[in-house]
C-alpha positions, 0 to 999 in steps of 0.5 A: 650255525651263528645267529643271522643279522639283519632286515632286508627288503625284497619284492614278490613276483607273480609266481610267489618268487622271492630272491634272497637278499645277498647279505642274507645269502651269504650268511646262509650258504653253509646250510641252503644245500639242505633246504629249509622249512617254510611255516606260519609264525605262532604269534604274528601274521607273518612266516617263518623260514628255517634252516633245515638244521634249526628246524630238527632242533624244533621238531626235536623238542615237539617229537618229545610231546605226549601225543595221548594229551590233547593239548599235545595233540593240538599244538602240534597240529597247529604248529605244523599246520601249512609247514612247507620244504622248500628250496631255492632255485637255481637263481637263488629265489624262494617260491612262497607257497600260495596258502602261505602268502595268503595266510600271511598277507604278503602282496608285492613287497616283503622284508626278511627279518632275521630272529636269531636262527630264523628268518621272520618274511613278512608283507612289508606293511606289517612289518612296519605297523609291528614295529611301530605298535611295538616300540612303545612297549620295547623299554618295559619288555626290555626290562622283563625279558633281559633286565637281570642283574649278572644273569647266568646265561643257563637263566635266560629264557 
């Protein structure tokens, strides 16, 4: 699968329903007959939606941990905690479950971020508010995370 683009803006009905964005439809049609994977995101307050190719990936990484290291043991626990498969519905809507609207804050509007291979889908106020907190800072995180001179694509991490 390619990296997804873009950033949509979507309404939540009463039942949790989301549809799906068209320009992100379309981006995703290879892979909605396969599902996906609904979680909480590690570092914000907002959820993640893979697609079920990328989500083996993960996992494929996470299965590799010693389970006998606590630390392990833990992280995985807390990575998977609330994870959901889930589907779109005959009208191309995402039900978002419950205790993962809860967890994330999502009330009546929502935007779905691509973030490479995955969909962030956040309430849309905090979306705004990460955005805004966060451009102060970009320039200098810019320059740590992608200022090398001639970086090998083997070094990016």
């Amino acid at each position: 699968m390619e990296s997804l683009i873009g950033t949509y803006e979507c309404k939540v009905d009463t039942k949790g329903r989301v549809m799906l964005a068209a320009g992100l439809k379309k981006q995703l049609d290879s892979v909605v007959h396969e599902g996906f994977v609904l979680k909480r995101s590690v570092f914000q307050k907002c959820l993640e939606l893979y697609p079920m190719e990328e989500w083996r990936k993960v996992m494929g990484q996470v299965s590799k941990l010693n389970r006998f290291v606590k630390k392990n043991n833990d992280f995985i626990r807390l990575f998977t905690a609330g994870v959901k498969r889930v589907e779109l519905d005959s009208a191309g809507r995402l039900l978002l479950p419950k205790d993962l609207l809860a967890y994330s804050g999502i009330a009546k509007e929502v935007v779905f971020s691509s973030a490479v291979s995955v969909i962030e889908i956040w309430d849309k106020e905090f979306y705004e508010g990460a955005i805004e907190g966060a451009v102060d800072d970009f320039a200098d995180l810019a320059e740590q995370v992608m200022g090398g001179l001639n970086i090998d694509e083997n070094e990016l991490s």
